[in-house]
C-alpha positions as CSV (number, residue, x, y, z in Angstrom):
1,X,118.1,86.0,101.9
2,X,118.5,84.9,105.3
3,X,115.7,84.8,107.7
4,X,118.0,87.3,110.3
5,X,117.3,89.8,107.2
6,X,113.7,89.1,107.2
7,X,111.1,90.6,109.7
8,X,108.5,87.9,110.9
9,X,104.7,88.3,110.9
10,X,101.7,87.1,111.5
11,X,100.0,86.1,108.7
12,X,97.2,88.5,108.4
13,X,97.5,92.4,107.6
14,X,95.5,94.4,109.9
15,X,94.9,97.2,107.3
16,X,95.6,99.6,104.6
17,X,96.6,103.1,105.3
18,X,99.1,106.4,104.5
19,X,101.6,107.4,106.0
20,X,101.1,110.2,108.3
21,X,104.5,111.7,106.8
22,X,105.1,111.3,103.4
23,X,101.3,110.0,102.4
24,X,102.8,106.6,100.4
25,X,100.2,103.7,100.8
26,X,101.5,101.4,103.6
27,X,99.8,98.0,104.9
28,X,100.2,97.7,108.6
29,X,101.1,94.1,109.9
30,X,101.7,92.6,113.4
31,X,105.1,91.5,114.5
32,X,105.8,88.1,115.8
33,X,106.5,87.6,118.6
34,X,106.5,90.9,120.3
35,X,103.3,91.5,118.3
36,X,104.0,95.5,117.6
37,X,102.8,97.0,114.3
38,X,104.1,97.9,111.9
39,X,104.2,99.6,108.6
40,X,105.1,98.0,104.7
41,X,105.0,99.8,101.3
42,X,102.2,98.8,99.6
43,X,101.2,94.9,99.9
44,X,104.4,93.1,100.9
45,X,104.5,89.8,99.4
46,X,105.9,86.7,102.0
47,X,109.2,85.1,101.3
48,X,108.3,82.0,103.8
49,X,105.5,81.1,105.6
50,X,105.6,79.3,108.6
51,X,103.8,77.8,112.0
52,X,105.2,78.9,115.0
53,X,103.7,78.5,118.6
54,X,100.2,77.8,116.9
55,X,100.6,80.6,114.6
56,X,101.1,81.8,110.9
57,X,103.8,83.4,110.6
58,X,105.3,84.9,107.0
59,X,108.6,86.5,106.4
60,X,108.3,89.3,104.8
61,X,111.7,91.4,103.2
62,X,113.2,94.3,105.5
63,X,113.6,96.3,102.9
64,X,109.9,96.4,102.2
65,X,109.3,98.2,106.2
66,X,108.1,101.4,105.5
67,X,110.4,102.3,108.0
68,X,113.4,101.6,105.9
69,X,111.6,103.8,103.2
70,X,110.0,106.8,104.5
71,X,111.6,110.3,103.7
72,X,110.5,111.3,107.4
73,X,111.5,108.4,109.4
74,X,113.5,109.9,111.5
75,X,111.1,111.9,112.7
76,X,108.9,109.0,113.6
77,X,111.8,107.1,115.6
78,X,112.2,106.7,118.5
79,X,116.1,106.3,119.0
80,X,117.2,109.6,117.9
């Protein structure tokens, strides 16, 4: 997988949750580097890790955003 189909972030999850939506368990993570955060199904495991700009940074598969996932998504969206 290439790392264009990956989304980079910072190594630590901020915390377990729900979605507000559909109720599935997410982990929310930071983006790197607009630092934004974001929801994954369950505990995304990292593809890559590396350092960038002093910080550690994992790749973790698109595929695993719970944004990709979510029944309700586009209700969350904001290009509709």
């Amino acid at each position: 997988m290439t790392e264009e189909r990956m989304i980079r972030v910072l190594a630590r999850p901020i915390e377990k949750g729900e979605c507000k939506s559909c109720h599935a368990p997410v982990t929310w993570r930071t983006t790197f580097p607009n630092r934004k955060a974001m929801p994954f199904d369950g505990d995304p495991v990292a593809l890559k890790t590396a350092f960038e700009d002093g910080e550690a940074i994992e790749f973790l598969p698109q595929k695993e955003s719970h944004f990709a996932t979510c029944p309700q998504s586009q209700q969350w969206s904001k290009r509709k």
